[in-house]
N, C-alpha and C positions, 0 to 999 in steps of 0.2 A: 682410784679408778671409779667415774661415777658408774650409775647404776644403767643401765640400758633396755633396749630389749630381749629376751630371750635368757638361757644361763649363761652366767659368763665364762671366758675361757678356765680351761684347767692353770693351777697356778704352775704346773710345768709349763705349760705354753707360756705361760706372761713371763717365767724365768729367763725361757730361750730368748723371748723380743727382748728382752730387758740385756740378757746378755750381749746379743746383737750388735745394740744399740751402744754400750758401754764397751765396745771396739773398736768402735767409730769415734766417739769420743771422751774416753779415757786410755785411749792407747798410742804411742805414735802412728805415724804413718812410715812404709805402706802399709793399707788395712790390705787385711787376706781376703776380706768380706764388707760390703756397705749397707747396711740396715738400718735406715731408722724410720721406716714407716711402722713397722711392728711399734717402735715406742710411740707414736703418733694413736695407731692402733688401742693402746693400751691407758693413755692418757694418766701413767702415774701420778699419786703425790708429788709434792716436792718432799727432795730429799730421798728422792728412792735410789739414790746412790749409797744410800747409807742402810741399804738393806745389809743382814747378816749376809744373805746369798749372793754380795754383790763386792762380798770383802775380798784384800788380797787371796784369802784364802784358797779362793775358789778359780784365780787367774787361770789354771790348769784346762779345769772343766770350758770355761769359756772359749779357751784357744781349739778344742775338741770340737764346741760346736758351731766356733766359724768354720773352720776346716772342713765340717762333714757338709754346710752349706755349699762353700766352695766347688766342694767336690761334685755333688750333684749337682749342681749347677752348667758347671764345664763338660759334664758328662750328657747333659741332657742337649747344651748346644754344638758339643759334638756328632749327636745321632742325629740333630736339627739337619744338621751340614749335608749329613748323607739322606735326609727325605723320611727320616721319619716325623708325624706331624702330629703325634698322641703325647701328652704328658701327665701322668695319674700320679698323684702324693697321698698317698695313705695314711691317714691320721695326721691330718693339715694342719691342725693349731691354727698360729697368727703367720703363717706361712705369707711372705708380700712378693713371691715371685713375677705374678700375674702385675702388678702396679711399680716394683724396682724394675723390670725388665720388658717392660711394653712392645719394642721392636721385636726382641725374640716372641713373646708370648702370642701376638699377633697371628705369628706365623704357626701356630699351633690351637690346635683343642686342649686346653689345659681343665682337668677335673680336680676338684682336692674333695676328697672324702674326708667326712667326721661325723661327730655326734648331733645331732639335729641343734638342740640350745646353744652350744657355742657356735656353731656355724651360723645360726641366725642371729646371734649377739654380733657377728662378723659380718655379716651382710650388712646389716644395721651402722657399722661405724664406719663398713665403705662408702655407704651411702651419705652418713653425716661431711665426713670427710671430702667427698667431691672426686673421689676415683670410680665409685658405684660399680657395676658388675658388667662387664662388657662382652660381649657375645662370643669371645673364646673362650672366655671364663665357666664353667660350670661347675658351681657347688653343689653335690651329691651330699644330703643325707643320710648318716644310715646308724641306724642305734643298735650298736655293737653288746648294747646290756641285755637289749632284749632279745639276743640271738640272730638278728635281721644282718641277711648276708649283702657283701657291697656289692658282686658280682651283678644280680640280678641289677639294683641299684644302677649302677655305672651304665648298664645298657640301655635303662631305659632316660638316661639323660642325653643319650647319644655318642656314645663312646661305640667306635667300631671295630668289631674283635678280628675284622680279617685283614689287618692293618697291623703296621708294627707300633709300638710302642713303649716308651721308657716310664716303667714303674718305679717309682721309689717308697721309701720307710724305713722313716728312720726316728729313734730314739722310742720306739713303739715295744721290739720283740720281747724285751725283758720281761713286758707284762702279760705274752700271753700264753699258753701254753706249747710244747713243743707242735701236740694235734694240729693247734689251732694255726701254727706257723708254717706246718706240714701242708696243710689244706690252701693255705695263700701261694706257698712258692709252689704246688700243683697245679693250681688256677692258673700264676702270671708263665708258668710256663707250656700251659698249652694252649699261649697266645701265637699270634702270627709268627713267622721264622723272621729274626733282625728286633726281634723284641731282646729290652735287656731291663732287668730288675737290680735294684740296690738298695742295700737292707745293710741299718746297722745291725749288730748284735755282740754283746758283753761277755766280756771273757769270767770264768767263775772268780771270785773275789781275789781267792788265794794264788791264783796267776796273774794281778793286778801289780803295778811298780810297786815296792812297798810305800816310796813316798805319795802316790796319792788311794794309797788304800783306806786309811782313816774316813776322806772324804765320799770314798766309793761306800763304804759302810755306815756312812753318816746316810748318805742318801738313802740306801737302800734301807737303813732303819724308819728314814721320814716316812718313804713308801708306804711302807707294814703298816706305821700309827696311821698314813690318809685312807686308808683302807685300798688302795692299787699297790701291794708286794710286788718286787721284782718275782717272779718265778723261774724264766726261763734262763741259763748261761750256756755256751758253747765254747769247749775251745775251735779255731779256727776246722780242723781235721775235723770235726764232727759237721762243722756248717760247710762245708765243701761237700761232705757226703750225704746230707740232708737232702742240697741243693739238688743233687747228682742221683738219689733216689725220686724226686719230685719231676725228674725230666728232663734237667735242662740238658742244651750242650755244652756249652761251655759255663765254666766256675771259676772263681777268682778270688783271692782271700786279698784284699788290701788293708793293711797292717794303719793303725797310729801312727807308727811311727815311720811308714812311707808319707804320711798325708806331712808330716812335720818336714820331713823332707824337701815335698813338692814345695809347700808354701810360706815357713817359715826358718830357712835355713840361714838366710842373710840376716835375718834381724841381729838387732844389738841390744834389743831389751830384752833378750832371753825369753818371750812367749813361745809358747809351742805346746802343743798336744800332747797329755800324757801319754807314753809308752805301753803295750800293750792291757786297753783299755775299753775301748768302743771301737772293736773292728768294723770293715764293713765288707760284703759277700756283695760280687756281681757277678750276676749269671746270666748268660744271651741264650735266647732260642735258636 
């Protein structure tokens, strides 16, 4: 990955483009998910197929995070359908929603909040690249280390709060604390009424399948050494009642293993989404 301007992404985000990318093409088809701008994005070595993190090993995890793509995805142009015109990604990474999906995005004010260095490392390779930043597109951002809240942020990019809109975040909660998750799904729910938020969040290690718990505490041990610890776990009952103190009206635990369901239940190569894993919580105003 050469060197660019600004810091570059977190090496989570380059795993996810990388994942992405290595669905499209080292998987059959159907893909659940098509990405490969993110590895455009990212402009690996050669041979970054032969990353540790890119071994069979890890097929599981991969199938998880097309899935949770998928899902937000179909969910954000189902609210399209009904006239909602706001779409917010919380801790965006190499997120290519706005450049894989142009028709839709078009028809929206799409914001990705992040850390100021990677998001201008981002700007930067849109720019190199020839997709560049297009007037739905708004990158917000907001330095989370130094305490700087996105709220204010996002308004003053032009996000309209008496508007509905679909919030997402996902692969984010692990890391921050329960307060700190407490005070976000407070915020997205005392947005307009038709607003809906979707939020992964990690079940505690020891409710994890036991077959990919090794990998869950592989990760969660890499965390600890890069200096970002998982902190936060919920079983589902707890993030429904989070959600459901924080305001909203309606709450929604979609399981793993419904998303395996949804999108990978035909296959023949056996890919799918570990089993009680990375939930995700969707809660409507």
């Amino acid at each position: 990955m050469s060197g660019k301007p600004g810091v570059e992404p977190e090496n989570t985000a380059v795993r996810v483009a990388l994942w992405r990318a290595l669905h499209v093409l080292g998987d059959p088809p159907p893909h659940v998910f098509e990405d490969e701008v993110g590895l455009a994005l990212v402009a690996p070595e050669d041979g970054w197929r032969e990353r540790p993190d890119m071994s069979p090993f890890t097929r599981p995890f991969r199938a998880s995070i097309v899935a949770r793509a998928r899902f937000i995805e179909d969910l954000v142009e189902a609210r399209a359908a009904h006239g909602v015109g706001q779409y917010v990604i919380l801790g965006a990474g190499l997120d290519t929603f706005a450049q894989r999906k142009a028709s839709l995005a078009s028809r929206l004010r799409v914001f990705e909040v992040d850390q100021p260095g990677p998001q201008a490392w981002k700007r930067q390779r849109l720019l190199e690249l020839g997709f560049g930043v297009p007037p739905f597109l708004r990158l917000v951002p907001v330095d989370f280390e130094a305490g700087e809240g996105w709220w204010g942020r996002l308004l003053d990019e032009g996000f309209d709060a008496s508007r509905p809109a679909v919030v997402a975040s996902t692969g984010v909660s692990m890391y921050l604390t329960k307060e700190t998750i407490l005070a976000t799904l407070r915020q997205v729910a005392s947005l307009a009424p038709g607003s809906t938020f979707a939020m992964t969040f990690m079940l505690p290690i020891e409710l994890t399948d036991p077959e990919i718990r090794p990998g869950v505490q592989r990760a969660a041990d890499g965390a600890r050494a890069s200096g970002t610890p998982f902190i936060s776990f919920f079983t589902p009952a707890e993030m429904l009642e989070l959600a459901r103190e924080a305001g909203f009206r309606g709450v929604e635990h979609v399981s793993a293993a419904a998303l395996g369901e949804r999108y990978f239940a035909d296959r023949s190569d056996g890919l799918r989404p570990p089993n009680n894993s990375e939930e995700f919580l969707v809660a409507t105003t």
